[in-house]
C-alpha positions in Angstrom: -78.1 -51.1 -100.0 -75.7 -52.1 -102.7 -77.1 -51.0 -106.0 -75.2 -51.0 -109.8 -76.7 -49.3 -112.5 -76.9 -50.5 -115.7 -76.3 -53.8 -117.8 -73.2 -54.0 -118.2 -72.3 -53.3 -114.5 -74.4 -55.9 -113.6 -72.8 -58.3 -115.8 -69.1 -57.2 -114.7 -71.2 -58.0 -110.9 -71.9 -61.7 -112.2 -68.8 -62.2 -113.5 -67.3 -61.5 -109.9 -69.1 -63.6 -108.2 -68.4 -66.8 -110.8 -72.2 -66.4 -112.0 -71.2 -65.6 -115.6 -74.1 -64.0 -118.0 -74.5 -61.9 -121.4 -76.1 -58.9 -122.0 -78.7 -60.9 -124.4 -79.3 -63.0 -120.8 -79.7 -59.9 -118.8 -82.3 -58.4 -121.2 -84.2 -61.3 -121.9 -84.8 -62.0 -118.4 -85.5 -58.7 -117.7 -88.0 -58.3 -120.4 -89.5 -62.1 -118.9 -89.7 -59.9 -115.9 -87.5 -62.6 -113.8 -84.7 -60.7 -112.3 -85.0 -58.0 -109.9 -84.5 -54.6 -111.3 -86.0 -51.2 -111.3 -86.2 -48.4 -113.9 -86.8 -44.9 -112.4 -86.3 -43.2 -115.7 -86.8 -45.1 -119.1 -82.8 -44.9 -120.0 -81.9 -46.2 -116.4 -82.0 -49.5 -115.0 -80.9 -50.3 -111.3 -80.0 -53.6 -109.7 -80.3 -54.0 -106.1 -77.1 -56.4 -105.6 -78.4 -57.6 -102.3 -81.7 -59.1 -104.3 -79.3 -60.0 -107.1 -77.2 -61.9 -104.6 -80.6 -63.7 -103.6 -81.9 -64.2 -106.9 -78.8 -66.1 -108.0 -79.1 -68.5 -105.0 -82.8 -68.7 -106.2 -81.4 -70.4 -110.0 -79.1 -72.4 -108.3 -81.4 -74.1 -105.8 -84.1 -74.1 -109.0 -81.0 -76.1 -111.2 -80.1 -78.2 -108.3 -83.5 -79.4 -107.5 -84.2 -80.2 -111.4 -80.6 -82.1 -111.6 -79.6 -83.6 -108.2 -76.3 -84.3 -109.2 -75.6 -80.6 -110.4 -73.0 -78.8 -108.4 
């Protein structure tokens, strides 16, 4: 499994794969409980980049299907 820890690696991970976000973003999805992510201690958050990399396809199918014409 490929995993990052913490926010801003995650970010730096979005950024690479042309799927730019903020930290704000991050959080409040996080705290909406919409993006995969798993806290085994309070002060550490992990991403699963495998259901990352799923998520994202997840938004962009979501955007497409609300705005046919979105590429």
């Amino acid at each position: 499994m490929r995993k990052v820890q913490g926010v801003k690696r995650l970010i730096a991970y979005f950024d690479s794969v042309n799927y730019p976000m903020t930290e704000s973003d991050v959080m409040n999805l996080m705290s909406q409980k919409q993006i995969p992510h798993t806290s085994p201690l309070n002060t550490i958050l992990i991403f699963d980049l495998n259901h990352i990399d799923w998520w994202i396809k997840e938004q962009k199918k979501a955007k497409y299907s609300q705005n046919p014409t979105f590429k």
